[in-house]
C-alpha positions in Angstrom: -102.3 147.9 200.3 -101.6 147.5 196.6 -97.8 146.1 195.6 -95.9 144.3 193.1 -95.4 141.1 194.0 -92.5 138.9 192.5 -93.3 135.2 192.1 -91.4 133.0 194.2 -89.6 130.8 192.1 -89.1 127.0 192.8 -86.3 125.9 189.8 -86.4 122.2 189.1 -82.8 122.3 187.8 -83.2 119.0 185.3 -79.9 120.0 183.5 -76.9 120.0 185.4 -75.2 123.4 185.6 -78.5 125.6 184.6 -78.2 129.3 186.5 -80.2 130.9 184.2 -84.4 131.4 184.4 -84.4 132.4 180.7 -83.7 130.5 177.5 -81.8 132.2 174.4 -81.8 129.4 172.5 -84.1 131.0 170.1 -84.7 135.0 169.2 -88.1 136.8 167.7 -88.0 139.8 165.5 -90.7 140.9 167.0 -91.4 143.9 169.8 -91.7 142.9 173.5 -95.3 143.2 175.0 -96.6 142.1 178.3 -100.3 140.6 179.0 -101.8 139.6 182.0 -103.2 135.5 183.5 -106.3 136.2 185.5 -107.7 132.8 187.0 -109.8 131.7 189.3 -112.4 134.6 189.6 -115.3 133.0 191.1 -117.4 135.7 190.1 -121.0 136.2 192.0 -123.4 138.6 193.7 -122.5 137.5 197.1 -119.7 138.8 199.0 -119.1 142.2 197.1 -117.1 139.8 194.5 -118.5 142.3 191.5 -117.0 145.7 193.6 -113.5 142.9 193.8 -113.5 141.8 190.4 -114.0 145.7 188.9 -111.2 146.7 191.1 -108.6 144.3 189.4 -110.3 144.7 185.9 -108.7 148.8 187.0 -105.8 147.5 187.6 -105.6 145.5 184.9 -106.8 148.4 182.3 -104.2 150.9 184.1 -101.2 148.2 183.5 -102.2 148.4 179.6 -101.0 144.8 178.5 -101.7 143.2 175.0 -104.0 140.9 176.2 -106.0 139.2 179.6 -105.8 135.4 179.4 -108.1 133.4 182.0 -107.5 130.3 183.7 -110.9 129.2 184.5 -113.6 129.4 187.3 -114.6 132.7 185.8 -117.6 132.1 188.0 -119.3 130.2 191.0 -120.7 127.8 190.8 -122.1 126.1 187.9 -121.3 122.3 188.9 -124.1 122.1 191.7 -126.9 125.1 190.4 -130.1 126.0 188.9 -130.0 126.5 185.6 -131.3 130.3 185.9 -128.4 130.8 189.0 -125.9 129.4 186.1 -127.1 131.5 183.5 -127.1 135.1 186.0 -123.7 134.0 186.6 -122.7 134.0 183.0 -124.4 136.8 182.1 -122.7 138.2 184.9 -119.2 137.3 184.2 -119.6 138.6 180.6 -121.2 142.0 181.4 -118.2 142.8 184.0 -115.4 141.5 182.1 -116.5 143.3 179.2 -115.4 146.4 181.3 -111.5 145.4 179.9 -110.1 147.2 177.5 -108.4 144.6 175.5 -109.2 141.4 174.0 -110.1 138.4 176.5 -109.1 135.0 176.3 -111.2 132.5 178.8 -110.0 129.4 179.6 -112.9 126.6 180.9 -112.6 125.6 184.9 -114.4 123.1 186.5 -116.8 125.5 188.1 -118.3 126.4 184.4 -119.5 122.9 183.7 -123.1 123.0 184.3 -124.8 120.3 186.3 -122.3 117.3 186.7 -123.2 117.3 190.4 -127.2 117.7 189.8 -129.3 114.5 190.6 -132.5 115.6 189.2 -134.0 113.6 185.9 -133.3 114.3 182.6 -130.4 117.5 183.1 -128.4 115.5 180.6 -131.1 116.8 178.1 -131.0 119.8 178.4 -129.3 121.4 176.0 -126.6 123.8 177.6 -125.5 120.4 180.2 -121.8 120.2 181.1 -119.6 122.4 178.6 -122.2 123.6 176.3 -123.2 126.2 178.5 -119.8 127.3 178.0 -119.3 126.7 175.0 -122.7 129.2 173.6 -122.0 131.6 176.2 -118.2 132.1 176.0 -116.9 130.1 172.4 -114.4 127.6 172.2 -113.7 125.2 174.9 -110.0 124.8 173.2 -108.4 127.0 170.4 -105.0 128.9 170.2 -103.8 132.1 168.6 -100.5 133.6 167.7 -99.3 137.3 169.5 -96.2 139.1 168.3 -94.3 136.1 167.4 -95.5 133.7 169.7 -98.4 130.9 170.1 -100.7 130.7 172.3 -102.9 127.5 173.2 -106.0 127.6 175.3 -106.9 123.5 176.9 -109.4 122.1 178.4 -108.9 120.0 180.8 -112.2 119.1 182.6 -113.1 115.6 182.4 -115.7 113.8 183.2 -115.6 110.8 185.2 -117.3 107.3 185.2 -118.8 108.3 188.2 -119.7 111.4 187.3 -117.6 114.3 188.9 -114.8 116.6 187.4 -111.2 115.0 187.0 -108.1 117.0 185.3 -107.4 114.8 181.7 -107.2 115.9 178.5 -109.4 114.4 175.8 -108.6 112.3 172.9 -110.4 114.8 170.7 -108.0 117.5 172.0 -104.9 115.8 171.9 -105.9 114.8 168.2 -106.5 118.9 167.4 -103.3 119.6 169.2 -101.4 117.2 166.9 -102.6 119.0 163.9 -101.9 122.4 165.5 -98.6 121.8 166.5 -98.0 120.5 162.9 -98.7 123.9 161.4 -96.4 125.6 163.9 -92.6 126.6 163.5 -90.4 124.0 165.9 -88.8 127.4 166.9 -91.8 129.3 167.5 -92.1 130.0 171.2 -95.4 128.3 173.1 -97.9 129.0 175.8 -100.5 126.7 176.9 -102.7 127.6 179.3 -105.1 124.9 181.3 -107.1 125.5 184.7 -106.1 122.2 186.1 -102.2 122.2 186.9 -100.4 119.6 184.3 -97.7 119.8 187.4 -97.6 120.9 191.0 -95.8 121.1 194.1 -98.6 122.2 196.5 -99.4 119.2 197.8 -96.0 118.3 198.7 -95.3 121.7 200.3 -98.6 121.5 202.0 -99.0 117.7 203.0 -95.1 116.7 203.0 -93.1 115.5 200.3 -94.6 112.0 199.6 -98.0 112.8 199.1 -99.7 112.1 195.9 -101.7 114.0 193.8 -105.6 113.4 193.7 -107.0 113.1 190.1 -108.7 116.2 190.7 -105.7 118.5 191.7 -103.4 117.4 188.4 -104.2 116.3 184.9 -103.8 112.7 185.0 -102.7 112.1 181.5 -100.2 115.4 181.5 -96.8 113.0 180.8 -98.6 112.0 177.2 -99.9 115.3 176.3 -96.8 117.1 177.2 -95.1 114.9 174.9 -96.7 116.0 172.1 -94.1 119.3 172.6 -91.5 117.4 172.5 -89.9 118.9 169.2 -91.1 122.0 169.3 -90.2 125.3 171.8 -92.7 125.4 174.7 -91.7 127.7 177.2 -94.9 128.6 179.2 -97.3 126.8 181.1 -100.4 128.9 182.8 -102.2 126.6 185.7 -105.2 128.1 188.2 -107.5 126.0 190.2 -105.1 125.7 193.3 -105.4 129.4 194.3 -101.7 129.1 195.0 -98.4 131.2 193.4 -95.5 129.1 192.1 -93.0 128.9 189.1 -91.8 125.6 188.6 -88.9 126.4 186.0 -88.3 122.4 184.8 -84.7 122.1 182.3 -84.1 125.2 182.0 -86.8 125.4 179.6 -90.2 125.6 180.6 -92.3 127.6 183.2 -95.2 126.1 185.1 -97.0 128.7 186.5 -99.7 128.8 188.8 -101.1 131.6 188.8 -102.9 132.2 192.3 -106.4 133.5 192.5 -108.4 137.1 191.2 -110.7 136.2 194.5 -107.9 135.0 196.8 -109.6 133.3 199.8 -112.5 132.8 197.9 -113.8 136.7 198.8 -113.8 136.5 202.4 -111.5 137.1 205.4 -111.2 133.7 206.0 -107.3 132.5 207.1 -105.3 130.1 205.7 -102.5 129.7 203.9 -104.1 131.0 200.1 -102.4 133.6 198.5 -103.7 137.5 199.0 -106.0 138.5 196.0 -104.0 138.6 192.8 -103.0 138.3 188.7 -100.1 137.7 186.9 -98.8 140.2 184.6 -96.5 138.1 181.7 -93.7 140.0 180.2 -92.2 138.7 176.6 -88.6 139.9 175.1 -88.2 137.6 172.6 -88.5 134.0 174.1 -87.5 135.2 177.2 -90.1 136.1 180.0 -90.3 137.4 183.3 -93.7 137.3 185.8 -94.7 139.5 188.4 -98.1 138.0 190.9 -99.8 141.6 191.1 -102.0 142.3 194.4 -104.4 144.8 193.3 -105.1 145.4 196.7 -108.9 144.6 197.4 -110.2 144.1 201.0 -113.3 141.9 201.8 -115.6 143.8 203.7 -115.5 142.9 207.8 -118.5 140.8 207.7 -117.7 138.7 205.2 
């Protein structure tokens, strides 16, 4: 059944006496407009994902927002695949997202970086190995953009480790661009970032009890230095994916961390667990004030699956 969801909220209150979810402390002159965070789509073939994915992409096009952001693992898999199964499912991804009706903003996950996990000789030759894949078939692995009196910033925060396999950091090269980026931006000027791997979480507490840690692959393990960078200027949203799991972490009355759940909920399949049902977020801005809303656009995986 399709419904309007609202995100629940866990608020982090890190300034005594906060009761509000929404700063003031600065106003746009600018209109309101909403856009919608689509993450971890895992499009592919199998399991009537395509007939899933068109039936958000109508939801999405009957909502009307601005503009679709994506938080990563737009398909699956490319980590462990051929290269003509990675290819089918890029070509794939572009042909059915092209079915939006406003621009598209894609974010990189983990599962578009083309053969970390392959064994076979010479991969790393290959031209399109790791990001470049992504980066010919989709653009820019980082970049940002300004809406209606806001700025946008897209990260990348797939990292390879010494040992070969996918670890949330991100880069020196990005954290130099982001310097330079943020240096061109108004202090004032409200700011999104949006990464796949969460900068902060509490899923693994909520799920594992409140002492467990973090695996390098769950959190960006440099997120207390890059964060930093913001430190003079107005950041008010951060989008996460890769968890496939709905929270709003509102930290100082400040800044939202939102995870944004998952476009293919329990990975297309009736599987049980404890994964949110098949979702987006929809963004609304006033100002520098925003409100979410975790939209079920009601898909149902077909018995057999």
């Amino acid at each position: 059944m399709k419904k309007l969801c609202l995100v629940l909220g866990i608020s982090l209150l890190v300034i005594a006496g906060c009761k509000t979810q929404t700063s003031k402390a600065t106003e746009t002159e600018e209109d309101g407009f909403s856009f919608a965070f689509l993450t971890d789509i895992h499009l592919q073939p199998e399991k009537e994902a395509v007939a899933g994915f068109r039936q958000a992409i109508d939801s999405v096009n009957k909502l009307n927002p601005d503009f679709v952001i994506t938080g990563g693992d737009l398909v699956m898999d490319a980590l462990d695949q051929t290269y003509s199964r990675v290819d089918s499912l890029y070509n794939l991804y572009i042909e059915v997202s092209g079915e939006l009706n406003m621009p598209v903003y894609n974010a990189v996950g983990n599962h578009e970086v083309y053969g970390w996990h392959r064994t076979e000789e010479g991969i790393e030759s290959n031209p399109d190995f790791g990001k470049r894949m992504f980066e010919k078939k989709m653009g820019d692995r980082f970049y940002s953009f300004d809406h209606k009196g806001w700025h946008f910033i897209i990260l990348d925060a797939i990292y390879r480790s010494e040992e070969g396999h996918y670890i949330g950091k991100i880069d020196q090269a990005q954290q130099e661009w982001l310097k330079g980026d943020l240096e061109k931006t108004n202090r004032l000027t409200p700011i999104a970032i949006t990464v796949h791997i969460p900068f902060i979480t509490s899923a693994t507490q909520l799920r594992q009890g409140a002492l467990a840690a973090n695996s390098e692959g769950i959190v960006i393990t440099n997120s207390l230095k890059v964060l930093q960078l913001f430190g003079e200027h107005n950041l008010k949203l951060v989008l996460q994916g890769h968890l496939h799991f709905n929270e709003d972490l509102y930290v100082g009355n400040q800044v939202h961390f939102i995870t944004g759940g998952a476009v293919c909920g329990r990975w297309w399949s009736n599987e049980p667990g404890d994964l949110p049902e098949e979702g987006f977020m929809m963004i609304h801005i006033k100002g520098d004030e925003l409100s979410s809303e975790y939209f079920d656009y009601g898909w149902t995986p077909p018995e057999d699956i």
